[in-house]
C-alpha positions in Angstrom: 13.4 -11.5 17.7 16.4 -9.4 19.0 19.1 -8.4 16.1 22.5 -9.2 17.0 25.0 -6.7 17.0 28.3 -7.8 15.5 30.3 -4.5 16.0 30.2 -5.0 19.6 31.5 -8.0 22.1 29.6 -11.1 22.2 27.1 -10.8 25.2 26.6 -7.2 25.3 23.2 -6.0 25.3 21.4 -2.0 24.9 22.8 -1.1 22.2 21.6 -0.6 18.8 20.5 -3.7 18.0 18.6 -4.0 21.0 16.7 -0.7 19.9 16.3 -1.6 16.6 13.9 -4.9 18.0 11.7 -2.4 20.5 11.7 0.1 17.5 10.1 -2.8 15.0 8.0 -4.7 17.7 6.3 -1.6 18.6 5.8 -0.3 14.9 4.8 -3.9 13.7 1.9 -4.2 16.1 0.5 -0.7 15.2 -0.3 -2.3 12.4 -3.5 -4.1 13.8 -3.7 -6.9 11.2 -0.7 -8.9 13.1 -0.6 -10.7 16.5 2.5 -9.6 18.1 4.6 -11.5 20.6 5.4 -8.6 23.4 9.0 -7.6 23.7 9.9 -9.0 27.6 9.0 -12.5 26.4 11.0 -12.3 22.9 14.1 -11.2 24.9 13.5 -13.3 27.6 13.6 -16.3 25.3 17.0 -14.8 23.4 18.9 -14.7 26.7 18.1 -18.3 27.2 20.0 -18.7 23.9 16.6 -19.2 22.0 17.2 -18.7 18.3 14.9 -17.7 15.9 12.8 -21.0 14.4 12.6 -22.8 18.3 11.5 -19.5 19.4 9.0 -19.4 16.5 8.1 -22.8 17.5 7.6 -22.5 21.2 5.5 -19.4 20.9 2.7 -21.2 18.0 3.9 -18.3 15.6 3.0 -18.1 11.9 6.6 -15.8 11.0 9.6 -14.6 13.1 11.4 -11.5 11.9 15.4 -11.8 12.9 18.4 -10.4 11.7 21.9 -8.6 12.8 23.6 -5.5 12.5 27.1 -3.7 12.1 28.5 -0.5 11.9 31.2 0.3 9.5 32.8 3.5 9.4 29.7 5.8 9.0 27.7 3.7 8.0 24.9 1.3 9.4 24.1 -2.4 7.6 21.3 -4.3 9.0 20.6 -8.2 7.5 17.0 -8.8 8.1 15.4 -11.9 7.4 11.4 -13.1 7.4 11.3 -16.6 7.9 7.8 -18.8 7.6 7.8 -20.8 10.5 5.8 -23.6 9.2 8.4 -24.2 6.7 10.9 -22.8 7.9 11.1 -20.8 4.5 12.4 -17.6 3.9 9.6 -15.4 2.6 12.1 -12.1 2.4 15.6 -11.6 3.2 17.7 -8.1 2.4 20.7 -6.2 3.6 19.7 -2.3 4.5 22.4 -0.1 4.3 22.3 3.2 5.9 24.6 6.4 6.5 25.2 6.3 10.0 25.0 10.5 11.2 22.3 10.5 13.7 21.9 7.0 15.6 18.0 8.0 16.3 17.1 9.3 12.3 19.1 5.9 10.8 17.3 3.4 13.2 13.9 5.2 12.3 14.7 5.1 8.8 15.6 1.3 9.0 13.0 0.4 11.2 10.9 1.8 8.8 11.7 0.0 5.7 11.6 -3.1 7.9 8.3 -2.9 9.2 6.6 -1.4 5.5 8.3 -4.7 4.1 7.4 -7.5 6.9 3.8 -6.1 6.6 3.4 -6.2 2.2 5.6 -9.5 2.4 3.2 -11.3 4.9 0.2 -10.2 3.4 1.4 -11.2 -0.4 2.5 -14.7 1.3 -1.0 -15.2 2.8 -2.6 -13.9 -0.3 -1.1 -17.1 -2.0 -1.9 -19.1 0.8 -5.7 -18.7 0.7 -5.9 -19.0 -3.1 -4.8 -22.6 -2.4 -7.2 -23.0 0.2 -10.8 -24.1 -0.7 -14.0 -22.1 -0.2 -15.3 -23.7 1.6 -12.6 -24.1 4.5 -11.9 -20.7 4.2 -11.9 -18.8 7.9 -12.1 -15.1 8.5 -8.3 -14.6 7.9 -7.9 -17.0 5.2 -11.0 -15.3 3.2 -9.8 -12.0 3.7 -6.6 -12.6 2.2 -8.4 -14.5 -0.6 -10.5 -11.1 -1.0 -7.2 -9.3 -1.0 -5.7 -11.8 -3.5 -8.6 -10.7 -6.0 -8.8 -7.1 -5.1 -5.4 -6.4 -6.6 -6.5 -7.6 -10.2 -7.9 -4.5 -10.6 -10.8 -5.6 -12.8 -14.7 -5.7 -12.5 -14.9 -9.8 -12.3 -11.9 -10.2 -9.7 -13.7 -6.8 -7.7 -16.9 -8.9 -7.2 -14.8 -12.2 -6.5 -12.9 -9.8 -3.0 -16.4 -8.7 -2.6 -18.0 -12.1 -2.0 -14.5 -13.2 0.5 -14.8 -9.6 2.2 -18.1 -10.5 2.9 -17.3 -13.9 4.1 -14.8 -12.9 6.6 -17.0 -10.2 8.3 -19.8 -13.3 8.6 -17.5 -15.5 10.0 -15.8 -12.3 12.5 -18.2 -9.2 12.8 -15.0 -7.7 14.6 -12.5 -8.1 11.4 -12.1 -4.0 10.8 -9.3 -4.9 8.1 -11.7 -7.0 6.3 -14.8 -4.1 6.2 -12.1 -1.8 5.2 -10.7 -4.2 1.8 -14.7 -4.3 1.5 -15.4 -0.8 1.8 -12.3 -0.4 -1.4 -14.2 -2.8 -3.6 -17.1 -0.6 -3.0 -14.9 1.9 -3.7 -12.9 0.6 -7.0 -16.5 0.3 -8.4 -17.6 3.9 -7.6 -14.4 5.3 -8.9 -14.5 3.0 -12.4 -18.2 3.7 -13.1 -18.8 -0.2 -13.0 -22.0 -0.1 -11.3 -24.6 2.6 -10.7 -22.2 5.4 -8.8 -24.4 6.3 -6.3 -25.1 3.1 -4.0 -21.8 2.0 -4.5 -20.3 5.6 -2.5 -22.8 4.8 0.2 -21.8 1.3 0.4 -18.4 2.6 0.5 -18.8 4.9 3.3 -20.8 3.1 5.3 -18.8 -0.3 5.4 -15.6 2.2 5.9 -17.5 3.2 9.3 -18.0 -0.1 10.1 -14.4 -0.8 10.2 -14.1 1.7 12.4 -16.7 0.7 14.7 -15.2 -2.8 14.6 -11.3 -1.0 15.3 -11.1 2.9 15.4 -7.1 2.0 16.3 -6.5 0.4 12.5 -4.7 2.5 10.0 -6.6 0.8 7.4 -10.2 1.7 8.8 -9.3 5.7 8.7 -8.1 4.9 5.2 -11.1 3.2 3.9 -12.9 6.3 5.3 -10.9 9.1 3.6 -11.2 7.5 0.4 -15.3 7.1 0.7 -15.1 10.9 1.9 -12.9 11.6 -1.0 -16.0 10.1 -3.0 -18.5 12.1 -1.5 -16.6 15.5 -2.1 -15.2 16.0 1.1 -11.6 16.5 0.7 -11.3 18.1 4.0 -12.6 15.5 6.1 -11.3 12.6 3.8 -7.6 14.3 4.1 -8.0 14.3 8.2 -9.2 10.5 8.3 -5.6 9.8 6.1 -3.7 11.8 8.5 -4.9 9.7 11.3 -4.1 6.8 9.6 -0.4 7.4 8.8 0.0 9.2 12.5 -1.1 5.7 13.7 1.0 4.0 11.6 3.4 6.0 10.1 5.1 2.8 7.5 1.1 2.4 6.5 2.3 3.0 2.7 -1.3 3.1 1.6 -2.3 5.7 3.9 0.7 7.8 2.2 -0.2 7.3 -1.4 -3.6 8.0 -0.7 -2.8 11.3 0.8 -0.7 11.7 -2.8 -3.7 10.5 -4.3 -6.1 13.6 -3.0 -3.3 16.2 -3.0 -2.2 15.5 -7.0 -5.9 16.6 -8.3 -6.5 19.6 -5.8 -4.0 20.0 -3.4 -0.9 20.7 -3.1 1.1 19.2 -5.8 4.2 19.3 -4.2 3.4 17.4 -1.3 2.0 15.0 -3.7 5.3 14.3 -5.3 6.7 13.5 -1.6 4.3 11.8 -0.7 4.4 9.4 -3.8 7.8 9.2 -3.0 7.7 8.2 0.6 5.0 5.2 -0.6 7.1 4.1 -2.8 10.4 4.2 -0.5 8.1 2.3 2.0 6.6 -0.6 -0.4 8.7 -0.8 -3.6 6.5 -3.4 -4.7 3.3 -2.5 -3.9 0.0 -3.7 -6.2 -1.1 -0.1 -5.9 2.5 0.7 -7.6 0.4 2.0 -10.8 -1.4 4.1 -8.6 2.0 5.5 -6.4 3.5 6.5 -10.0 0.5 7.8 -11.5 0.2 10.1 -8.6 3.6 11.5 -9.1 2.8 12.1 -13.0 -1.0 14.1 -12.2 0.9 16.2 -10.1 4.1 17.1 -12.4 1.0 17.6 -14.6 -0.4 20.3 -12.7 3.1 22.0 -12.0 3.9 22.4 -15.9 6.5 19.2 -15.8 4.8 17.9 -18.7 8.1 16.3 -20.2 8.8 14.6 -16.7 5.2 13.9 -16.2 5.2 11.6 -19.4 8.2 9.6 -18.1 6.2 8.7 -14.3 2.9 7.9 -16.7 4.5 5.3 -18.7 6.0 3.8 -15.7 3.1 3.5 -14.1 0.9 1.8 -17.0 3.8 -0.8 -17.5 2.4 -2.3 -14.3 0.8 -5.4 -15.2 -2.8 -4.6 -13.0 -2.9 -0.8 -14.6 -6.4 -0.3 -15.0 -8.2 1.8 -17.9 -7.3 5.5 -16.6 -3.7 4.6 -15.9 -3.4 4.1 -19.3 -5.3 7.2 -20.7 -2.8 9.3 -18.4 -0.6 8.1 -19.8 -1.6 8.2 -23.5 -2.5 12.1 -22.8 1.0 12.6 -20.7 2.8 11.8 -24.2 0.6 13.9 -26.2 0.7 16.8 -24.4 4.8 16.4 -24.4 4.5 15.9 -28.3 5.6 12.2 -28.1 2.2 11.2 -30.3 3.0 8.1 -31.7 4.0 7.0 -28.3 0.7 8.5 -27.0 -1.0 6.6 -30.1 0.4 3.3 -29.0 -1.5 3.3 -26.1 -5.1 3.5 -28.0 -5.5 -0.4 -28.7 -5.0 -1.4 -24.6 -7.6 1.7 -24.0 -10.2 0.4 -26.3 -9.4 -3.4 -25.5 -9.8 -2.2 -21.9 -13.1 -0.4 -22.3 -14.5 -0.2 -26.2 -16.0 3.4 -25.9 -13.5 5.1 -23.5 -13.0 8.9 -23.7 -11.6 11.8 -21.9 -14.8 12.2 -19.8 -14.7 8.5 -18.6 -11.1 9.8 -16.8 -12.2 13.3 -15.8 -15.8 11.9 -14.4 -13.2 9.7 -12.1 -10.8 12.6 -10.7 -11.5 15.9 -8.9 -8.8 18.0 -11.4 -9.2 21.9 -11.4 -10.5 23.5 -14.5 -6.8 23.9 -15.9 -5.4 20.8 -15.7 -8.6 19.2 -17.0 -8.3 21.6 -19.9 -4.8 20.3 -20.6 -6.1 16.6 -20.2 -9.2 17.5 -22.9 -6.4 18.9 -25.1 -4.0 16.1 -24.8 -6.8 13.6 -25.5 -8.5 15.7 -28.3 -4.7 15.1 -30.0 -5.3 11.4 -30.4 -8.9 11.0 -30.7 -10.3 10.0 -27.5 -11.6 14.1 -26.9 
């Protein structure tokens, strides 16, 4: 819905709050996964003195996004709310407060954060919406959402549990390109952790990643499933061009910017790694691939001699409840190489609970590190006994 301005008088309409709405509406239905009410009707129904929960009832909407603004000084404060319509709850609510120097870099910057958080908030409150929902009533929206819900455990059981509601969503809608692309990461997940024999599961990967495509070549999330099954196959070129695409379609896709993190912080560029990292982070403060988003900062401080800073992003990152096994052991060899060992030692007994026989060629067989920083790793490891 249109924001209200409350810096200007009552009834007058253009300004900044009126660009704010376009800004959102248009970035919110790059996203592909949502159904989008057009702007004319959404304004048309606010200058009929609509508000927010009749207009969410009158158009058969599932949320309604609706807010205000005011300038103060030199500064811009926008109060943004996410309301569920069918209960008229408030899924996520905060106040973004912005320096106010450049009208155009402030409402992008806004609209932004905005549209990154509407998009992570709705998927999280579907997530728990499907997990309620029985099997067997499941449709194609529900049991992709129920495949997210398990996919962000982070564990082999829970990977084969997204797998089977993936594969339930394409059945019921051969058209679903988000759904082959969560399938396409489970495929993915079990390459990259060794769970299964490597090989089939990179095909797998790849090919349900071009069937996303196929089903929508416009969806973020389809060019991202793909550069992560080309990152798999050794082709960093191509897997880095198939990210780019997806964060020039959608550039709040936070995903589609830690994965570019993700590829630059073993061979790239390590300082574009950091940013991106950043910018992720900045976009979806509370993402479940959080672990991932820090550990990406820490490879790359790795690799540009920050060893000491390095350590401090590591343990951040395996604090996240879903780290998996090689969040840890970057951790464990982050603090070794920095001389913190009993730090690094303390790590040891979640490693081996996590996988028994886990050594420093478990992580390396996983990444795509040059020959120096997987020297350092070897080292770092070879300290506290997984070498």
């Amino acid at each position: 819905m249109p924001f209200v301005d409350r810096s200007v008088q009552a009834g007058v309409r253009g300004g900044l709050a009126d660009g704010l709405a376009f800004d959102v509406i248009a970035r919110l239905a790059k996203l592909r996964s949502l159904f989008v009410i057009a702007q004319g009707t959404v304004f048309a129904l606010d200058q009929r003195s609509v508000g927010p929960e009749e207009a969410g009832r009158a158009l058969n909407v599932d949320y309604v996004v609706s807010g205000s603004l005011r300038r103060h000084g030199q500064r811009l404060a926008v109060d943004v709310q996410l309301v569920d319509s069918r209960t008229a709850r408030i899924v996520w609510a905060d106040v973004l407060d912005h320096p106010f120097e450049d009208a155009l870099l402030t409402l992008d910057e806004i609209g932004n954060r905005i549209v990154a958080s509407v998009d992570i908030e709705i998927e999280a409150a579907e997530r728990n919406r499907a997990i309620l929902t029985p099997p067997n009533s499941l449709d194609a929206w529900q049991a992709h959402h129920r495949g997210l819900w398990h996919m962000y455990r982070f564990n082999r059981t829970d990977n084969e549990q997204a797998r089977h509601f993936f594969e339930m969503a394409v059945r019921l809608d051969p058209t679903f390109s988000r759904a082959y692309a969560g399938l396409s990461f489970t495929h993915w997940q079990t390459a990259f952790q060794r769970w299964d024999e490597q090989g089939d599961a990179i095909d797998r990967a790849f090919d349900t990643a071009g069937q996303s495509l196929i089903a929508d070549d416009r969806d973020p999330a389809a060019h991202w499933a793909m550069g992560r099954a080309l990152w798999l196959r050794g082709s960093q070129d191509q897997s880095v061009s198939e990210l780019r695409i997806a964060v020039d379609l959608s550039p709040n896709f936070a995903l589609g910017h830690y994965t570019l993190g993700f590829v630059d912080c073993q061979m790239g560029d390590a300082q574009a790694a950091i940013g991106a990292s950043d910018h992720s982070r900045h976009l979806s403060p509370f993402d479940p691939l959080l672990f991932g988003m820090l550990a990406v900062r820490a490879l790359a401080l790795v690799r540009l001699g920050r060893i000491d800073e390095a350590a401090g992003w590591a343990i951040k990152a395996a604090a996240r409840p879903n780290a998996h096994v090689h969040i840890l052991a970057i951790a464990a060899c982050c603090l070794s190489l920095a001389g913190r060992t009993d730090e690094a030692l303390g790590f040891l007994p979640a490693i081996r609970k996590a996988q028994a026989t886990y050594r420093v060629d478990d992580f390396l067989a996983s990444f795509r590190l040059e020959p120096d920083t997987q020297a350092l790793f070897r080292e770092g490891a070879r300290r506290i006994g997984i070498g």
